[in-house]
PASEFI-466217 format. One record per residue (C-alpha): residue number from 1; x, y, z. Coordinates in nm, 2 decimals, always signed. Layout:
N
NUM / X / Y / Z .
...
This chain:
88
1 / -15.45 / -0.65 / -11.59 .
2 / -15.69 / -0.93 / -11.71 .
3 / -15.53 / -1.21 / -11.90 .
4 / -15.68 / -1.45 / -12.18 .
5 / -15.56 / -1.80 / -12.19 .
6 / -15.60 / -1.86 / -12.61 .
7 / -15.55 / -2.22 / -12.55 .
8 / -15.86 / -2.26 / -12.31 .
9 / -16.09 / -2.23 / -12.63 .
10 / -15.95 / -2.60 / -12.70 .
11 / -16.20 / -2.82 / -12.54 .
12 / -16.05 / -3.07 / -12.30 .
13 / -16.39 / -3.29 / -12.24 .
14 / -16.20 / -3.61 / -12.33 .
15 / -16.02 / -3.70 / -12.05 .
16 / -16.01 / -3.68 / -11.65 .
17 / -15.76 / -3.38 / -11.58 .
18 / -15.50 / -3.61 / -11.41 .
19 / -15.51 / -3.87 / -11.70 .
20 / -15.16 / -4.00 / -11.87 .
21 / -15.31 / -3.97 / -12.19 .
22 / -15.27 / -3.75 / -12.45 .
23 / -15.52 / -3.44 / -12.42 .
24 / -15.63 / -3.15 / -12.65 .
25 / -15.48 / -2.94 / -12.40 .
26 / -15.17 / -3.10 / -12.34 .
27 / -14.89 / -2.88 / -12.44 .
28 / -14.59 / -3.11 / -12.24 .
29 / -14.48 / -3.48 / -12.18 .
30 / -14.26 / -3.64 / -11.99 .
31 / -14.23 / -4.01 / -11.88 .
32 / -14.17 / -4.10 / -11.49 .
33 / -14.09 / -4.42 / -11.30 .
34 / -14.41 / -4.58 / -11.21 .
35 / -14.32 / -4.81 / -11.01 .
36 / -13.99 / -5.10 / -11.04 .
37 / -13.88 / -4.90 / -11.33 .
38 / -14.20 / -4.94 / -11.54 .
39 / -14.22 / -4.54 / -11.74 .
40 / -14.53 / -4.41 / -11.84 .
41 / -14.57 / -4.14 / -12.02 .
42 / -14.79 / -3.85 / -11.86 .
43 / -14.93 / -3.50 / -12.08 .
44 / -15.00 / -3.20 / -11.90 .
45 / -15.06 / -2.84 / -12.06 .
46 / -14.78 / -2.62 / -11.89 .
47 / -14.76 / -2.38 / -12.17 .
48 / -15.02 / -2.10 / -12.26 .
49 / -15.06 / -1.82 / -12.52 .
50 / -15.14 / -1.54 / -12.28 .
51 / -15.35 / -1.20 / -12.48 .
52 / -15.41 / -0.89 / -12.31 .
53 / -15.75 / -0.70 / -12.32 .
54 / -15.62 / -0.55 / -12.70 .
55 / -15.48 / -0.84 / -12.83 .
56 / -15.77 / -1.09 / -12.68 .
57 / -16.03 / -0.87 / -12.94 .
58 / -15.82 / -0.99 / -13.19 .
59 / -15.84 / -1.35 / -13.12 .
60 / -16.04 / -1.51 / -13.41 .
61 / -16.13 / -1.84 / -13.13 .
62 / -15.82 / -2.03 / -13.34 .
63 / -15.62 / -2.19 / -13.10 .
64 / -15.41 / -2.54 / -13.14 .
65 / -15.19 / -2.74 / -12.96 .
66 / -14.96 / -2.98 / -13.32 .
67 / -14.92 / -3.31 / -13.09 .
68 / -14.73 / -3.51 / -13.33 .
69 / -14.48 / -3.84 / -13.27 .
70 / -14.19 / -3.61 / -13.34 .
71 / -14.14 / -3.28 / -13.10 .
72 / -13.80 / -3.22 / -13.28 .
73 / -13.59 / -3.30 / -12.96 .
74 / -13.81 / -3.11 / -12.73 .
75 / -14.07 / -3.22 / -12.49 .
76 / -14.29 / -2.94 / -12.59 .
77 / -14.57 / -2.96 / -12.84 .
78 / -14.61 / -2.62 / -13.05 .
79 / -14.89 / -2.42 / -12.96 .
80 / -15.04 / -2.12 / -13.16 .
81 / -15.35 / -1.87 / -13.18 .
82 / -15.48 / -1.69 / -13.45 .
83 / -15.53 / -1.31 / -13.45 .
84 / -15.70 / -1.07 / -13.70 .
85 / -15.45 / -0.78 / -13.63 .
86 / -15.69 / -0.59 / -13.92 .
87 / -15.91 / -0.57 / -13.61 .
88 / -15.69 / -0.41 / -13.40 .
């Protein structure tokens, strides 16, 4: 079965795929020990919205990751996609 990532519609032009910096796509963050106990912070998408074939026609192309200050104790940014399930 084919698989669409919904969060791959969210450009991620901005920065160099390894980058510690914040990216569209970055659904995770975490800080590690750099070097003599120096933390940097480092974003990396490790969540996805996965649609089968059905569900993927319903996909209206509205996909986000909400990268706020505040993850509400987690270190997982919500992600969501939109789907017309009139279309379905």
């Amino acid at each position: 079965m084919q698989l669409k990532n919904a969060l791959a519609s969210i450009s991620q032009t901005d920065t160099a795929p390894n980058s510690p910096k914040r990216r569209p796509r970055g659904t995770h963050k975490w800080k590690k020990d750099v070097e003599h106990g120096h933390m940097q912070t480092t974003y990396s998408q490790l969540d996805y919205i996965l649609l089968s074939k059905t569900l993927a026609s319903a996909f209206t192309g509205l996909a986000k990751v909400e990268q706020r200050k505040f993850t509400g104790g987690s270190d997982h940014y919500l992600c969501w996609a939109e789907l017309d399930m009139s279309l379905l």
